[in-house]
N, CA, C and O atoms as a Tinker XYZ file with bonds, in Angstrom:
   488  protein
     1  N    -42.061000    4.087000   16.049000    73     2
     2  CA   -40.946000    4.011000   15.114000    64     1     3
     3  C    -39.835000    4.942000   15.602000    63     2     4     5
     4  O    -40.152000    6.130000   15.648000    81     3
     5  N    -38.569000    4.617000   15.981000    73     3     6
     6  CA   -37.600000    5.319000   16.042000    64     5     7
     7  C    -37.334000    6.386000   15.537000    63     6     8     9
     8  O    -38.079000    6.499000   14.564000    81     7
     9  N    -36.595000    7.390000   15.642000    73     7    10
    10  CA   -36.518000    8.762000   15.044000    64     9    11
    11  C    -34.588000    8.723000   14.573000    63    10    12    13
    12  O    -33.856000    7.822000   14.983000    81    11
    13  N    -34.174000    9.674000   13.836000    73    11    14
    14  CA   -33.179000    9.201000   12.971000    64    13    15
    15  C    -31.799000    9.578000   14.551000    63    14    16    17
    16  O    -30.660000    9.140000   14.713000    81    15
    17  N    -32.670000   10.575000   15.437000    73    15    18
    18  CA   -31.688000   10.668000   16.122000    64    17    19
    19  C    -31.466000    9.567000   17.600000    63    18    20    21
    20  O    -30.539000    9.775000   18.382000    81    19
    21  N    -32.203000    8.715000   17.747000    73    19    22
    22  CA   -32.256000    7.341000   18.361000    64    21    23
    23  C    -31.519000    6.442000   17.814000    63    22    24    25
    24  O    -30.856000    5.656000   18.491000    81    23
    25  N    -31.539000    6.438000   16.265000    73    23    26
    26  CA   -30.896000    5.402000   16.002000    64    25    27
    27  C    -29.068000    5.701000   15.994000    63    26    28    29
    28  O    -28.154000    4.898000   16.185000    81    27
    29  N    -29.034000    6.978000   15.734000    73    27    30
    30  CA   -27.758000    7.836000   15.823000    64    29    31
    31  C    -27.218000    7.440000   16.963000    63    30    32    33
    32  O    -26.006000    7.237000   17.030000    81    31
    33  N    -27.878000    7.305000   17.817000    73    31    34
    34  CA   -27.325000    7.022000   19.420000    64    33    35
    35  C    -27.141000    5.760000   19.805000    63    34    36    37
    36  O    -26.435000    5.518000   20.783000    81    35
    37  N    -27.647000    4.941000   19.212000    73    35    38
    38  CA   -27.218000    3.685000   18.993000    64    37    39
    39  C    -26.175000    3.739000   18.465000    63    38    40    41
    40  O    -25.181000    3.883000   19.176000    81    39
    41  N    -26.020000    3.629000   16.836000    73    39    42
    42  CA   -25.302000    3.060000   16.223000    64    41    43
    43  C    -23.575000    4.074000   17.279000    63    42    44    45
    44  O    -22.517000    3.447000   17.233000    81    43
    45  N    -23.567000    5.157000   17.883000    73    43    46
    46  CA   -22.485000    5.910000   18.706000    64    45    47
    47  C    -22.084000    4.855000   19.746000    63    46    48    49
    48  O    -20.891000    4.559000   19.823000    81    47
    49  N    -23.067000    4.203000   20.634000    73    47    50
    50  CA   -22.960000    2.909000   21.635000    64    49    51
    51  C    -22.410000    2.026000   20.530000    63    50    52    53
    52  O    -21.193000    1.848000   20.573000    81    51
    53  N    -22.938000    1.566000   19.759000    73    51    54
    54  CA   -22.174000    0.617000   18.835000    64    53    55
    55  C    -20.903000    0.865000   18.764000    63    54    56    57
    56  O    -20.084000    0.019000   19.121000    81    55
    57  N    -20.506000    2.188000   18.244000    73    55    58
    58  CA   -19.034000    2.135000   18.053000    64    57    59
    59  C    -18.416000    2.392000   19.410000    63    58    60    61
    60  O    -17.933000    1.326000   19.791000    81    59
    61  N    -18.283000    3.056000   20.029000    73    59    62
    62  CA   -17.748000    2.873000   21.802000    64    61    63
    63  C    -17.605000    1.563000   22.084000    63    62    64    65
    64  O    -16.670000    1.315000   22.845000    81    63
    65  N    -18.467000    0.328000   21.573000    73    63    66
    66  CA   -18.021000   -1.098000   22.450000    64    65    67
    67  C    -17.217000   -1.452000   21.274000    63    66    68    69
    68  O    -16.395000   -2.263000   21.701000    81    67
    69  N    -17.023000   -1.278000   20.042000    73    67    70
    70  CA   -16.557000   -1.796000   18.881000    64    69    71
    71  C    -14.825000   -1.434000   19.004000    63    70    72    73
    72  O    -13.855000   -2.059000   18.576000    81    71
    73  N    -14.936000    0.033000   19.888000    73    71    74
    74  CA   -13.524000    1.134000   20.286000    64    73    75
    75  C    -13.221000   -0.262000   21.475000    63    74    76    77
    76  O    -12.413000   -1.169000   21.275000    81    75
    77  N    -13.793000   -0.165000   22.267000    73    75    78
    78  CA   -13.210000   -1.421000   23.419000    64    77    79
    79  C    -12.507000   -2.786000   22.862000    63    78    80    81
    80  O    -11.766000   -3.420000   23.612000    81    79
    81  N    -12.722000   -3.159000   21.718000    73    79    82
    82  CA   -12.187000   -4.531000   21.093000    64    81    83
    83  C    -10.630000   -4.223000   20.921000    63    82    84    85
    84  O    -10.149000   -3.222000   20.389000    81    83
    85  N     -9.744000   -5.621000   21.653000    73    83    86
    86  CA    -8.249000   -5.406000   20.973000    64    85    87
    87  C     -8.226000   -5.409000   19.918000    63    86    88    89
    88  O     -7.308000   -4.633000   19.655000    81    87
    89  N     -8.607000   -5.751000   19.056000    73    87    90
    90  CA    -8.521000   -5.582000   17.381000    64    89    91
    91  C     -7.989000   -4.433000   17.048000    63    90    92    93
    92  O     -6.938000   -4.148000   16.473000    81    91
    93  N     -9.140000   -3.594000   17.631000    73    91    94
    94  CA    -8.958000   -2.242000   17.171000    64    93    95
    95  C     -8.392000   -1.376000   18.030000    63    94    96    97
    96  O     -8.672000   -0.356000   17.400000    81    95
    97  N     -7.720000   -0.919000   19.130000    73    95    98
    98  CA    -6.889000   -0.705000   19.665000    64    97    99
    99  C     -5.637000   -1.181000   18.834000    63    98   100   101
   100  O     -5.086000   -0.273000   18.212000    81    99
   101  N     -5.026000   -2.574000   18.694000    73    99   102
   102  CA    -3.780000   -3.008000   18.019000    64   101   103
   103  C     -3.208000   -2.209000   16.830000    63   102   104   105
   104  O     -2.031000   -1.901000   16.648000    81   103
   105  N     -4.379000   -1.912000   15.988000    73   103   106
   106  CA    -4.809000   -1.859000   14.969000    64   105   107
   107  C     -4.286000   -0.230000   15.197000    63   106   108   109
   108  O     -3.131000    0.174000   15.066000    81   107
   109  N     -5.350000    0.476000   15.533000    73   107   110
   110  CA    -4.507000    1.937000   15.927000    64   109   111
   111  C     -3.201000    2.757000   16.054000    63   110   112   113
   112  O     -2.809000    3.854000   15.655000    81   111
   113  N     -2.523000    1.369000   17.053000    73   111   114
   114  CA    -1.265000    1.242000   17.826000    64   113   115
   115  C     -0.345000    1.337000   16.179000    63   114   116   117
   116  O      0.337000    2.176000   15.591000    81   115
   117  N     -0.857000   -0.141000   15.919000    73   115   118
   118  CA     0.098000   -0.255000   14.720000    64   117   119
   119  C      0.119000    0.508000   13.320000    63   118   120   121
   120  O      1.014000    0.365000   12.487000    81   119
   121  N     -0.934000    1.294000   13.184000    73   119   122
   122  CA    -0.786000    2.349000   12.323000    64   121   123
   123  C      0.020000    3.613000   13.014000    63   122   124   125
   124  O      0.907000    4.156000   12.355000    81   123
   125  N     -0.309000    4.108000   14.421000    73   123   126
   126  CA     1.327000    5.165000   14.545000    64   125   127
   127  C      2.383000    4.416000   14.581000    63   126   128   129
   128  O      3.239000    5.064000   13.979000    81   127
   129  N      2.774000    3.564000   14.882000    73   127   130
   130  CA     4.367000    2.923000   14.932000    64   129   131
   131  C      4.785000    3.107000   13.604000    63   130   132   133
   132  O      5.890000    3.603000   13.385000    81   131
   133  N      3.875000    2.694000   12.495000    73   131   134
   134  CA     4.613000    2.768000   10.972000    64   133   135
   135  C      4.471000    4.047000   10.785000    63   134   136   137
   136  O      5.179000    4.504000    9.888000    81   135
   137  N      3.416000    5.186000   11.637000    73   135   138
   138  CA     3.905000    6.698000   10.928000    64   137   139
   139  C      5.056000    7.178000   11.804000    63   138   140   141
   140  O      5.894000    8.029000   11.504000    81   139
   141  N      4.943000    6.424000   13.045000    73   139   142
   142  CA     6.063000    7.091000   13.585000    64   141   143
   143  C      7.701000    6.966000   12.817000    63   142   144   145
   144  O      8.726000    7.596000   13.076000    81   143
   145  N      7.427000    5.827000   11.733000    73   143   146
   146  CA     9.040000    5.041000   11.633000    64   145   147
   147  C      9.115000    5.390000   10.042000    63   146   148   149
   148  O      8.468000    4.718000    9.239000    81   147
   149  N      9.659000    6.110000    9.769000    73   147   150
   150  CA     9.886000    6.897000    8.499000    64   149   151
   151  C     10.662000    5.529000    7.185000    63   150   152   153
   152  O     10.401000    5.490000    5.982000    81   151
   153  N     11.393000    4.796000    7.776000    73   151   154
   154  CA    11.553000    3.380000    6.446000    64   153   155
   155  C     10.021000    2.717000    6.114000    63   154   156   157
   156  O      9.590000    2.509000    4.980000    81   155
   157  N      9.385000    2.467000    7.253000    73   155   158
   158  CA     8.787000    1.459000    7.397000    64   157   159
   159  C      7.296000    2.066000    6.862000    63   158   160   161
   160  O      6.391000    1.236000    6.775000    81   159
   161  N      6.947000    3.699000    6.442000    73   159   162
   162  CA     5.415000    4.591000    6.276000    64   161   163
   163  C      6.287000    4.235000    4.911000    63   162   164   165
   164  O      5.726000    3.414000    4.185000    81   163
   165  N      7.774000    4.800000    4.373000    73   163   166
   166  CA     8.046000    4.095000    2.537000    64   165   167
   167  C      7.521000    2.640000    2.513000    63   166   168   169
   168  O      6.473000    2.364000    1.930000    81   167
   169  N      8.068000    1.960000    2.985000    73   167   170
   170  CA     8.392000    0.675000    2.373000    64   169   171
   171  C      6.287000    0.127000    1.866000    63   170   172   173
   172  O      5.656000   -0.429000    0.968000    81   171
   173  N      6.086000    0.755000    3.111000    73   171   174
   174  CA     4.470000    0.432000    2.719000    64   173   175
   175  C      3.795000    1.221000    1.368000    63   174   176   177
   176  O      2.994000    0.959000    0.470000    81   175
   177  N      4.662000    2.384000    1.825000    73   175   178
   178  CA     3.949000    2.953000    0.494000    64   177   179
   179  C      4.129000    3.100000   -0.708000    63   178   180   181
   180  O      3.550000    3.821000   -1.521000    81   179
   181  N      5.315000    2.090000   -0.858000    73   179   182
   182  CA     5.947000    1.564000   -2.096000    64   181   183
   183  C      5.406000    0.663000   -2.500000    63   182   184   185
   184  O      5.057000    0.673000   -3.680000    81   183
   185  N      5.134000   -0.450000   -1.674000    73   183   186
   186  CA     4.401000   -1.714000   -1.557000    64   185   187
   187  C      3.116000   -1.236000   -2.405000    63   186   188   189
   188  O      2.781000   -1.426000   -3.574000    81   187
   189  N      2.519000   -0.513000   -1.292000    73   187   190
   190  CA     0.953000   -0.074000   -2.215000    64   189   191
   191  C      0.988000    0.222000   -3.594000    63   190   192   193
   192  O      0.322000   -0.229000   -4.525000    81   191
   193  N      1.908000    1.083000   -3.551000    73   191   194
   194  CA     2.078000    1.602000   -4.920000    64   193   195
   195  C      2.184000    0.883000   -6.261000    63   194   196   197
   196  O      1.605000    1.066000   -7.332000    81   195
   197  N      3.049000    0.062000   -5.889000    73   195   198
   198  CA     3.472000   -0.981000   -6.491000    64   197   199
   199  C      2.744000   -2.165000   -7.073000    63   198   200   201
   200  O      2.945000   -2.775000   -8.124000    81   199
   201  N      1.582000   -2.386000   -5.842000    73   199   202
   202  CA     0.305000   -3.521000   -5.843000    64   201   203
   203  C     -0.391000   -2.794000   -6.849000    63   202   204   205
   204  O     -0.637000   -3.350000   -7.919000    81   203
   205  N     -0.909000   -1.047000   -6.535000    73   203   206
   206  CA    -2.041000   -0.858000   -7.558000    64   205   207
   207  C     -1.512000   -0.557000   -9.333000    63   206   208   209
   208  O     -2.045000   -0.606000  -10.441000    81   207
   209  N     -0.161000   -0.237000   -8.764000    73   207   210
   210  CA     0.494000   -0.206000  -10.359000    64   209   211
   211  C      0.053000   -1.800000  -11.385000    63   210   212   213
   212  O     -0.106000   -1.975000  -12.593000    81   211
   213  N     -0.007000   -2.551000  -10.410000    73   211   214
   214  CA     0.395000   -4.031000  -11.136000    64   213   215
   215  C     -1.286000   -4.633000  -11.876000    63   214   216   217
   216  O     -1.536000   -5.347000  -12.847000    81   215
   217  N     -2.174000   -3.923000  -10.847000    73   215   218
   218  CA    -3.763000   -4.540000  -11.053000    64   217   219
   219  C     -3.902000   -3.539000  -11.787000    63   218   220   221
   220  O     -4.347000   -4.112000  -12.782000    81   219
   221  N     -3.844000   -1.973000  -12.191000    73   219   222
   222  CA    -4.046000   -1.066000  -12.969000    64   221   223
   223  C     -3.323000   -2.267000  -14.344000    63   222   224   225
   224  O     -4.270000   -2.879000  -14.837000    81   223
   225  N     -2.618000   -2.483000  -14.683000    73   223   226
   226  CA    -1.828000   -2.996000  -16.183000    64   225   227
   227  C     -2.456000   -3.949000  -16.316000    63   226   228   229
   228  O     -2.785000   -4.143000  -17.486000    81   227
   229  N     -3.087000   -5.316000  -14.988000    73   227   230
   230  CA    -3.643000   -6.602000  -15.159000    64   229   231
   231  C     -5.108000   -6.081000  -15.887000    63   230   232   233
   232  O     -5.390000   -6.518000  -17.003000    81   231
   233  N     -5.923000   -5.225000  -15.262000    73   231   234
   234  CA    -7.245000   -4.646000  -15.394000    64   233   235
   235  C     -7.224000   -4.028000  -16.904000    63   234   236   237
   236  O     -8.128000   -4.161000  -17.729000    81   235
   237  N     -6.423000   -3.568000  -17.024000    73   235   238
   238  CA    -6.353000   -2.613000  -18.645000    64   237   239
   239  C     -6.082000   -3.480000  -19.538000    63   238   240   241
   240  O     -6.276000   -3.004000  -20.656000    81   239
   241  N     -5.528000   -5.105000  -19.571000    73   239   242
   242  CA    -5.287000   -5.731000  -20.322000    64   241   243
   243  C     -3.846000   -5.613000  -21.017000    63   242   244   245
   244  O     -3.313000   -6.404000  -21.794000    81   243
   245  N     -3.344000   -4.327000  -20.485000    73   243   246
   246  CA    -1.787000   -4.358000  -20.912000    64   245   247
   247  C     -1.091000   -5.370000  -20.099000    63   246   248   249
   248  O     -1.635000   -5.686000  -19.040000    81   247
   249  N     -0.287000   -5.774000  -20.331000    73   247   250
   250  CA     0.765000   -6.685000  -20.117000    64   249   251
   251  C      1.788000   -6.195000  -18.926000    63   250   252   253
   252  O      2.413000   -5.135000  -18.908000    81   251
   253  N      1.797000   -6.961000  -18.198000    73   251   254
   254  CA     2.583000   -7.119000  -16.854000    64   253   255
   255  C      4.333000   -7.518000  -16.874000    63   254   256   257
   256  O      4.665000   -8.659000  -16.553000    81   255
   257  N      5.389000   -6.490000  -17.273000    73   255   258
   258  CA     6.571000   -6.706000  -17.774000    64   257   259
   259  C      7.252000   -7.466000  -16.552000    63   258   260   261
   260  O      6.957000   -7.296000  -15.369000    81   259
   261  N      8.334000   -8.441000  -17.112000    73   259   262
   262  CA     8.886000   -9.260000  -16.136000    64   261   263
   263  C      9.367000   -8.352000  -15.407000    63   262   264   265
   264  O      9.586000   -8.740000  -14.260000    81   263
   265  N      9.715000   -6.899000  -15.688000    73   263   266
   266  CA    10.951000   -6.248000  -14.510000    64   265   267
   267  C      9.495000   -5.830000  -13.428000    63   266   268   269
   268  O      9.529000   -6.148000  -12.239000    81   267
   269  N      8.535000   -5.253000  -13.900000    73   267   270
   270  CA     7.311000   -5.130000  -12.649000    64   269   271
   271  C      7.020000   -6.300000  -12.119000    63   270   272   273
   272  O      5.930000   -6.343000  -11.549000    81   271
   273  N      7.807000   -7.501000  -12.128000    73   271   274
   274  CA     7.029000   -8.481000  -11.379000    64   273   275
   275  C      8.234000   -8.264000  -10.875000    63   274   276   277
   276  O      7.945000   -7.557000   -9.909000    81   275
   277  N      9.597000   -8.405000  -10.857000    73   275   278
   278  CA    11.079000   -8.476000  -10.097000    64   277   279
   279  C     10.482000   -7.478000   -8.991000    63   278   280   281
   280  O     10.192000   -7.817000   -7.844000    81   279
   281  N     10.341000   -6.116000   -9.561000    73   279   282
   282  CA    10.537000   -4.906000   -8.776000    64   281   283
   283  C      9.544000   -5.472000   -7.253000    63   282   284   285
   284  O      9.850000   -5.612000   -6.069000    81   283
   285  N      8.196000   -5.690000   -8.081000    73   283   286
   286  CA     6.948000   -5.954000   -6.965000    64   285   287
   287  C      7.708000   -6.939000   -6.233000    63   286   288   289
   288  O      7.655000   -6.578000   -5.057000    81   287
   289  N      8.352000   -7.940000   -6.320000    73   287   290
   290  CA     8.649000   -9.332000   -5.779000    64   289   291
   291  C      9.679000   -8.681000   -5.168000    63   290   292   293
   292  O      9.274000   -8.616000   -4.007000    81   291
   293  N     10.890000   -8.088000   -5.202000    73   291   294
   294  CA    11.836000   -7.439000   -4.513000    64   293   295
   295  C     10.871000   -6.537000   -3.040000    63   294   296   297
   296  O     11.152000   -6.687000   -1.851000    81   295
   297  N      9.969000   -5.819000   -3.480000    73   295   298
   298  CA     9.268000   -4.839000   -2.385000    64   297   299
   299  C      8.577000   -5.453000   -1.262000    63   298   300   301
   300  O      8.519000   -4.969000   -0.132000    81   299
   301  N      7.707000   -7.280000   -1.894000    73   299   302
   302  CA     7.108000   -7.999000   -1.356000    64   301   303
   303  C      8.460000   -8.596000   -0.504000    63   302   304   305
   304  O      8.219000   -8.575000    0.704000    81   303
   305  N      8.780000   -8.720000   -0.577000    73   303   306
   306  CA    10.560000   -9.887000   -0.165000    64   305   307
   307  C     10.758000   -8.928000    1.391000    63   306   308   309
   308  O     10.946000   -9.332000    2.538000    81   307
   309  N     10.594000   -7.203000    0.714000    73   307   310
   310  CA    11.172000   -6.279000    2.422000    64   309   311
   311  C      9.964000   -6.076000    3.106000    63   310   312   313
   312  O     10.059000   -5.477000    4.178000    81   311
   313  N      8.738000   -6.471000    2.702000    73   311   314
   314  CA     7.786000   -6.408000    3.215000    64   313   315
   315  C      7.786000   -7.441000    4.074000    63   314   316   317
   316  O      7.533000   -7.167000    5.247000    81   315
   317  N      8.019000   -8.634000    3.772000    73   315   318
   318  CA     7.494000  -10.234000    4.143000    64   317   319
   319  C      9.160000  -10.086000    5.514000    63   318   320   321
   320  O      9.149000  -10.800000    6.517000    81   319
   321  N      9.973000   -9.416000    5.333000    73   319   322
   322  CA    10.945000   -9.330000    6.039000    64   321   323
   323  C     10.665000   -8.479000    7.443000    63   322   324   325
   324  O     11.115000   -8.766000    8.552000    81   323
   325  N      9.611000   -7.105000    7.026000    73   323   326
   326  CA    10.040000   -5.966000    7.818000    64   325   327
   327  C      8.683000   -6.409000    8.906000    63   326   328   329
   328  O      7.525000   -6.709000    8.615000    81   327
   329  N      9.395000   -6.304000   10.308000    73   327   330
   330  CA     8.430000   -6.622000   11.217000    64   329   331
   331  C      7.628000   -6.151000   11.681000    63   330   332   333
   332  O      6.783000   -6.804000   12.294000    81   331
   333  N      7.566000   -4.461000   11.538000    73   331   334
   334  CA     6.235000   -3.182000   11.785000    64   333   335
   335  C      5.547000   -3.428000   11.144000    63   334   336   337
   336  O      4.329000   -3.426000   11.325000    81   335
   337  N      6.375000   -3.830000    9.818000    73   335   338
   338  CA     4.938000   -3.627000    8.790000    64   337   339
   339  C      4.371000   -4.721000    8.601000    63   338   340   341
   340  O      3.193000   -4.554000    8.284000    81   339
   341  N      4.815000   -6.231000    8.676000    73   339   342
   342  CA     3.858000   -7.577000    9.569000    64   341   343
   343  C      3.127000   -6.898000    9.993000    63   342   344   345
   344  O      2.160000   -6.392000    9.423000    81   343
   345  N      3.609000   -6.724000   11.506000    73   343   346
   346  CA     2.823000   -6.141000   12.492000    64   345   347
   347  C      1.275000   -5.715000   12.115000    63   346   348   349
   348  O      0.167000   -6.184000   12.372000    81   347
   349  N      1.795000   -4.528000   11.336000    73   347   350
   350  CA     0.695000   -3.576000   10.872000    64   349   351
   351  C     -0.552000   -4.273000    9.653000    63   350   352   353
   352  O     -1.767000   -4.181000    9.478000    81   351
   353  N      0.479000   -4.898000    9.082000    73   351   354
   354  CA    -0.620000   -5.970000    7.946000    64   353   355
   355  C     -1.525000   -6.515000    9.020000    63   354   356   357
   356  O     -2.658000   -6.055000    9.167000    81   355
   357  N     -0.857000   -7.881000   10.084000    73   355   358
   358  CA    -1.827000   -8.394000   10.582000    64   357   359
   359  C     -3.019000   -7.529000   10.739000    63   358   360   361
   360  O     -4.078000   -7.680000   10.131000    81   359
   361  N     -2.750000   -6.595000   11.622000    73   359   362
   362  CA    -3.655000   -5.680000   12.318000    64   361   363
   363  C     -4.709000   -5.167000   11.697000    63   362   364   365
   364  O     -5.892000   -5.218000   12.033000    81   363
   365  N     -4.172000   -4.625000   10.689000    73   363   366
   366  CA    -4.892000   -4.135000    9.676000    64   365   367
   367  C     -6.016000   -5.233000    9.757000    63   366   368   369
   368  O     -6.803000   -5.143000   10.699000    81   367
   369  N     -6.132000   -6.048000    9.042000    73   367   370
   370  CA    -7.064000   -7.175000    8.496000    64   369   371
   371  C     -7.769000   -7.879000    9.592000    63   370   372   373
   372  O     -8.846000   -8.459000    9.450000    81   371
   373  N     -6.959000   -7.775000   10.914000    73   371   374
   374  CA    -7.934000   -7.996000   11.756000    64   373   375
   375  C     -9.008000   -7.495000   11.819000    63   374   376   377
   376  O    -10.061000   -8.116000   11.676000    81   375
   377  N     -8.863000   -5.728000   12.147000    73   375   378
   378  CA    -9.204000   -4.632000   12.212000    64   377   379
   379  C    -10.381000   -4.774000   10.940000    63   378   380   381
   380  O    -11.480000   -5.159000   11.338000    81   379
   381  N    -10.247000   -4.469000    9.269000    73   379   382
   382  CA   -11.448000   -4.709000    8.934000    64   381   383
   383  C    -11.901000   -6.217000    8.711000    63   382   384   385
   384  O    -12.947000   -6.225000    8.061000    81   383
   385  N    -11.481000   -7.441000    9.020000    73   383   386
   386  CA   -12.533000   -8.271000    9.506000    64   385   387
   387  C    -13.893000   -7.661000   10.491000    63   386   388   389
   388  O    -15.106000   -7.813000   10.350000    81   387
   389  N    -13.030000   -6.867000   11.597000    73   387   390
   390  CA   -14.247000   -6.649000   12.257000    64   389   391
   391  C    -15.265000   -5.781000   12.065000    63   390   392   393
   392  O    -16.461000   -5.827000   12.355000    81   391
   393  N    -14.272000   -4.617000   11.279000    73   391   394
   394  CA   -15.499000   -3.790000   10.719000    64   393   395
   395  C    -16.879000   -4.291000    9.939000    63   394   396   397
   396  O    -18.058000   -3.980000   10.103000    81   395
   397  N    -15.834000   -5.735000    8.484000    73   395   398
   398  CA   -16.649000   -6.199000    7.955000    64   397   399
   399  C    -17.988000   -6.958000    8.646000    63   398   400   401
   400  O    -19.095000   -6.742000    8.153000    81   399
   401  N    -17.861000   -7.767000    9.691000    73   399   402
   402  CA   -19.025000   -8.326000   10.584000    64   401   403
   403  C    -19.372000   -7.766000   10.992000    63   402   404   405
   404  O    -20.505000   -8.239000   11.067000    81   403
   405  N    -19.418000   -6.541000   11.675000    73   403   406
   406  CA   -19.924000   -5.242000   12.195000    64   405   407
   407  C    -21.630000   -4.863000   10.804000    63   406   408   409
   408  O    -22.838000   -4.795000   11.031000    81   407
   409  N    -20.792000   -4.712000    9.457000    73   407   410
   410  CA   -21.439000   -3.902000    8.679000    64   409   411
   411  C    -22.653000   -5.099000    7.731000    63   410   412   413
   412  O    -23.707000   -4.908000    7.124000    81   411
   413  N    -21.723000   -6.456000    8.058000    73   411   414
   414  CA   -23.020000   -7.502000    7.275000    64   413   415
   415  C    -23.453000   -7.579000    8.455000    63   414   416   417
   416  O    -24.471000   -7.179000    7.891000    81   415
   417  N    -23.845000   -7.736000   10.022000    73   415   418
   418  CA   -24.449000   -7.365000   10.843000    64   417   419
   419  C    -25.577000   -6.429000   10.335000    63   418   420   421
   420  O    -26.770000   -6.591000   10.078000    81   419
   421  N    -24.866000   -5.568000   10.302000    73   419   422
   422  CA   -26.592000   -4.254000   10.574000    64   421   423
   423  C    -27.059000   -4.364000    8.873000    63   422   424   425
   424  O    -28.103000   -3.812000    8.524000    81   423
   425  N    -26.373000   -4.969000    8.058000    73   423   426
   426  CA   -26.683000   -5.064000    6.715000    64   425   427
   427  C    -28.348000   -6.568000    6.327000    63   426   428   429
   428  O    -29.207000   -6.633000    5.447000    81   427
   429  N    -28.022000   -7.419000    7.501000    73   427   430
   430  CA   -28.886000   -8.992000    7.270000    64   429   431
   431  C    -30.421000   -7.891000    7.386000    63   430   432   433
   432  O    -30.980000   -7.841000    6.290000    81   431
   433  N    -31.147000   -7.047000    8.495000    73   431   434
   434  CA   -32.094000   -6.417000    8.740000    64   433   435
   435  C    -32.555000   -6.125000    6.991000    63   434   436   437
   436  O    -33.472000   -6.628000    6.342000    81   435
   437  N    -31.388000   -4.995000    6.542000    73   435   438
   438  CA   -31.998000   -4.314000    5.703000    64   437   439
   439  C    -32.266000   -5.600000    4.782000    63   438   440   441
   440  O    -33.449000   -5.606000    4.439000    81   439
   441  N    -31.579000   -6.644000    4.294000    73   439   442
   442  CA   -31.803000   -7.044000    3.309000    64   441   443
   443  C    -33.045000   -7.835000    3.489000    63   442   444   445
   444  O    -33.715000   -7.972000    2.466000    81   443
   445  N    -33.486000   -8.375000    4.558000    73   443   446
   446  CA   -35.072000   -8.745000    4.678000    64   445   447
   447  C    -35.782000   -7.410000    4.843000    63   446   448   449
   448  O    -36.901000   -7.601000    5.319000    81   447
   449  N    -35.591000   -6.452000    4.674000    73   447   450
   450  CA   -36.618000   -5.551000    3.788000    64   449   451
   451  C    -36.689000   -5.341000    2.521000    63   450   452   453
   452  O    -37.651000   -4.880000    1.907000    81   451
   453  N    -35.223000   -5.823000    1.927000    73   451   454
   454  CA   -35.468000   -5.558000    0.887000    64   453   455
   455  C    -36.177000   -6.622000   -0.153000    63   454   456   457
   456  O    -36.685000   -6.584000   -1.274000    81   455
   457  N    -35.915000   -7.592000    0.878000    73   455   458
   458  CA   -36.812000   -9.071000    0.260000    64   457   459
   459  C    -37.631000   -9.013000    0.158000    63   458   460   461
   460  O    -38.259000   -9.433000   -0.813000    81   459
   461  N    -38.111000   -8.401000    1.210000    73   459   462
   462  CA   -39.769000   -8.266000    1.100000    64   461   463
   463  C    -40.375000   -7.291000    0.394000    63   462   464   465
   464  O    -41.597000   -7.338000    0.250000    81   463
   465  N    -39.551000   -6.160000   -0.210000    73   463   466
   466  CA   -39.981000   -4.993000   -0.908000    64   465   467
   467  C    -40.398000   -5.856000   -1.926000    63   466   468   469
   468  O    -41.575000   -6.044000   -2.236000    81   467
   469  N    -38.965000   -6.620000   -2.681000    73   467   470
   470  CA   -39.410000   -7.151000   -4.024000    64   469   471
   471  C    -40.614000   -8.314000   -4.325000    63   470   472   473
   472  O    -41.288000   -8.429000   -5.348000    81   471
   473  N    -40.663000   -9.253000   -2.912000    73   471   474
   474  CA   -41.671000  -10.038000   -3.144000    64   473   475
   475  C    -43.216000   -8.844000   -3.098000    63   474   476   477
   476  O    -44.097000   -9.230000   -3.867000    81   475
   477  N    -43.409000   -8.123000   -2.665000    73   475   478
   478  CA   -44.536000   -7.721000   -2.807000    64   477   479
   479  C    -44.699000   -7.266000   -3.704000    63   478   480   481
   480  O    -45.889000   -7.081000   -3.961000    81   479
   481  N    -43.705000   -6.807000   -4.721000    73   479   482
   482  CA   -43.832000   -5.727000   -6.034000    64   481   483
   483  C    -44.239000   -6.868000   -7.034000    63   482   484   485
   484  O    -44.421000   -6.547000   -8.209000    81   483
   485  N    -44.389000   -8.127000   -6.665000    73   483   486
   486  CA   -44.863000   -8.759000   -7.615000    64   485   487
   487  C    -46.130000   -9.160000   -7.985000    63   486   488
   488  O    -46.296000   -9.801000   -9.023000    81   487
């Protein structure tokens, strides 16, 4: 049986070939360009702001005022315009796509243990 620091050394090789993927390189790239570019680290972080303002009021059941949908739709409009921060969206989502297959990867193992935990507990 493996020891916790074998598998440590794996999962380190794992990420080193995972570091080799353009995904994630791009992905890197395009997160300094938007810190490097002082409109473009706002405009995102208005954007964000703006997104969790809107699901915070949807989630609470308060009501979503027409001027927060203008404002959001105005921010979305310089977003859908500004080309770093494209850029950086794509990337982004490339980027955790791959993480995500990466993590239901090493996730399929555990869950046939865990299948089998429960079928035996019966």
């Amino acid at each position: 049986m493996p020891e916790l620091d074998d598998i440590l050394k794996q999962a380190r090789a794992v990420g080193n070939l995972i570091a080799t993927l353009p995904a994630v390189s791009l992905y890197f790239e395009a997160a300094r360009r938007i810190e490097s570019d002082a409109g473009a680290r706002q405009l995102l972080s208005d954007y964000q702001r703006e997104a969790q303002a809107l699901r915070e009021r949807e989630m609470s059941g308060r009501p979503v005022e027409v001027a927060d949908k203008q404002r959001f739709a105005a921010i979305e409009s310089r977003v859908a315009g500004h080309e770093l921060v494209k850029a950086f969206s794509r990337a982004q989502a490339d980027y955790v796509e791959v993480m995500d297959r990466v993590t239901r990867a090493m996730h399929e193992p555990l869950a046939k243990v865990a299948e089998q935990a429960h079928e035996n507990s019966r």
